[in-house]
N, C-alpha and C positions, 0 to 999 in steps of 0.2 A: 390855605390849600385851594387849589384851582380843581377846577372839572376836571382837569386830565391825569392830577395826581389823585383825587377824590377816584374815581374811578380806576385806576391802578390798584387803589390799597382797599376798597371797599369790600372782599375776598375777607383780608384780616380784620377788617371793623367790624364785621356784622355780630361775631358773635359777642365781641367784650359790649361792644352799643347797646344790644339787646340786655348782657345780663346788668349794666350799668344803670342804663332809664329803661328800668320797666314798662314803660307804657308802651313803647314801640313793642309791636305784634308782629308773627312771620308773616302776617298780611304787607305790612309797611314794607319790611324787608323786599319784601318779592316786589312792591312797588320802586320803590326805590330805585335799585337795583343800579347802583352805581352813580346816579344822576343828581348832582347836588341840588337842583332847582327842586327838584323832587322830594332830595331830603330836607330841606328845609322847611318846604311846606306842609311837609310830614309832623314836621318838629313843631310847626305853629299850631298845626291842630292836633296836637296831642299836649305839649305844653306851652303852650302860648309864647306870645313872644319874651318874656321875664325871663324863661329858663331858653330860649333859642339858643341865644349869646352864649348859654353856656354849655350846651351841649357842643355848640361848631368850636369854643375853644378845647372842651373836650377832645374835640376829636382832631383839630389841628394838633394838639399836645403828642396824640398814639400815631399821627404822619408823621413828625420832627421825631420822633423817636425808631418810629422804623425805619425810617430814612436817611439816619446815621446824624441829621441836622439840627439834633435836639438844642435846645436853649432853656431858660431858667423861663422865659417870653410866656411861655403857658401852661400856669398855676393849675389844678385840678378846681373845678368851678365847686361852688359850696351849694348844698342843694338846697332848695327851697320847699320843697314838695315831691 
């Protein structure tokens, strides 16, 4: 997912992202705020980079599926913590 769809769809990610990795706070959220550089760095320092990878597969998985382009390509990530 690129910035420009990342920001399209970030309306319907915020709340499944939140209730999925708890660690992300409405703090982050309001940071974020559509900006993937943002969310990732969000994602580093809340869970380091181990679980980054699987958070952004995460959430490529809920674009390919909202966006009608879904594929088998992204597994739900197994948690670590």
């Amino acid at each position: 997912m690129n910035q420009e769809q990342f920001k399209a769809f970030w309306t319907q990610l915020k709340a499944p992202l939140k209730a999925t990795w708890d660690k992300i706070t409405d703090g982050d959220l309001v940071e974020i705020e559509g900006n993937l550089t943002t969310f990732t760095a969000v994602l580093a320092k809340r869970y380091g980079t181990t679980q980054n990878d699987e958070v952004h597969i995460w959430a490529n998985r809920r674009y390919s599926h909202w966006s009608g382009s879904y594929t088998n390509a992204y597994e739900d990530p197994v948690r670590t913590g």
